[in-house]
N, C-alpha and C positions, 0 to 999 in steps of 0.2 A: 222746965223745958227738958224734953227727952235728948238727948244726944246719941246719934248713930256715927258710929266711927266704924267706916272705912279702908283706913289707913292698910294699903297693902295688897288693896284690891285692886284687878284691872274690869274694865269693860267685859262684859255687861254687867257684872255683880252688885258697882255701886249704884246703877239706875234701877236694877231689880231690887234690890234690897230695900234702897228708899220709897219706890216706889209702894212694896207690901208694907211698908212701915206706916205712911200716906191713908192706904186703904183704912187700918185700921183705927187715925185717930176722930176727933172727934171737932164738928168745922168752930176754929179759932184755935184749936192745940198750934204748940208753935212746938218744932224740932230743930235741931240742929247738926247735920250730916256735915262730917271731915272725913276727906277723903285725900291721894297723892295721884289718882289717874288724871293726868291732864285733861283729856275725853272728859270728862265731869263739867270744865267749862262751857262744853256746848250740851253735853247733855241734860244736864238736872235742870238747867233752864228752861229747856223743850217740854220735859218732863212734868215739872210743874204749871207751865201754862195749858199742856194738855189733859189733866186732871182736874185744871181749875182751881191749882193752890195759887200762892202770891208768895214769891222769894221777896223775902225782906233787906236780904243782905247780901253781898260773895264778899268774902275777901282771901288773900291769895299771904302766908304767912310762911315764912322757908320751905317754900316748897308744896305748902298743904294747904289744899281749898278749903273755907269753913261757906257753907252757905246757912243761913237761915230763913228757915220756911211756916209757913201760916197756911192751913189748912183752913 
């Protein structure tokens, strides 16, 4: 599982960044993006339903979003 960490970043970086990450894997690679922008909550969710990926997981850990995604 690839891991893109975020941490530190605000709007729009962590959507763009996972987003190009998304583009390039390959359909069933699974990633794992953590990120601290709150905005992640609604965004990566949006984000993944409109590329057609499937978030596997959110969970919210002191502070720091982990999502897990399935391209």
């Amino acid at each position: 599982m690839l891991t893109l960490n975020l941490l530190g970043y605000h709007c729009p970086v962590p959507v763009h960044e996972t987003r190009k990450v998304l583009e390039n894997l390959s359909q069933g690679d699974i990633i794992l993006v953590i990120a601290d922008d709150i905005e992640t909550k609604h965004d990566i969710p949006l984000l993944v339903e409109r590329i057609g990926a499937k978030l596997l997981s959110v969970d919210e850990i002191a502070g720091e979003f982990r999502y897990i995604i399935e391209k």
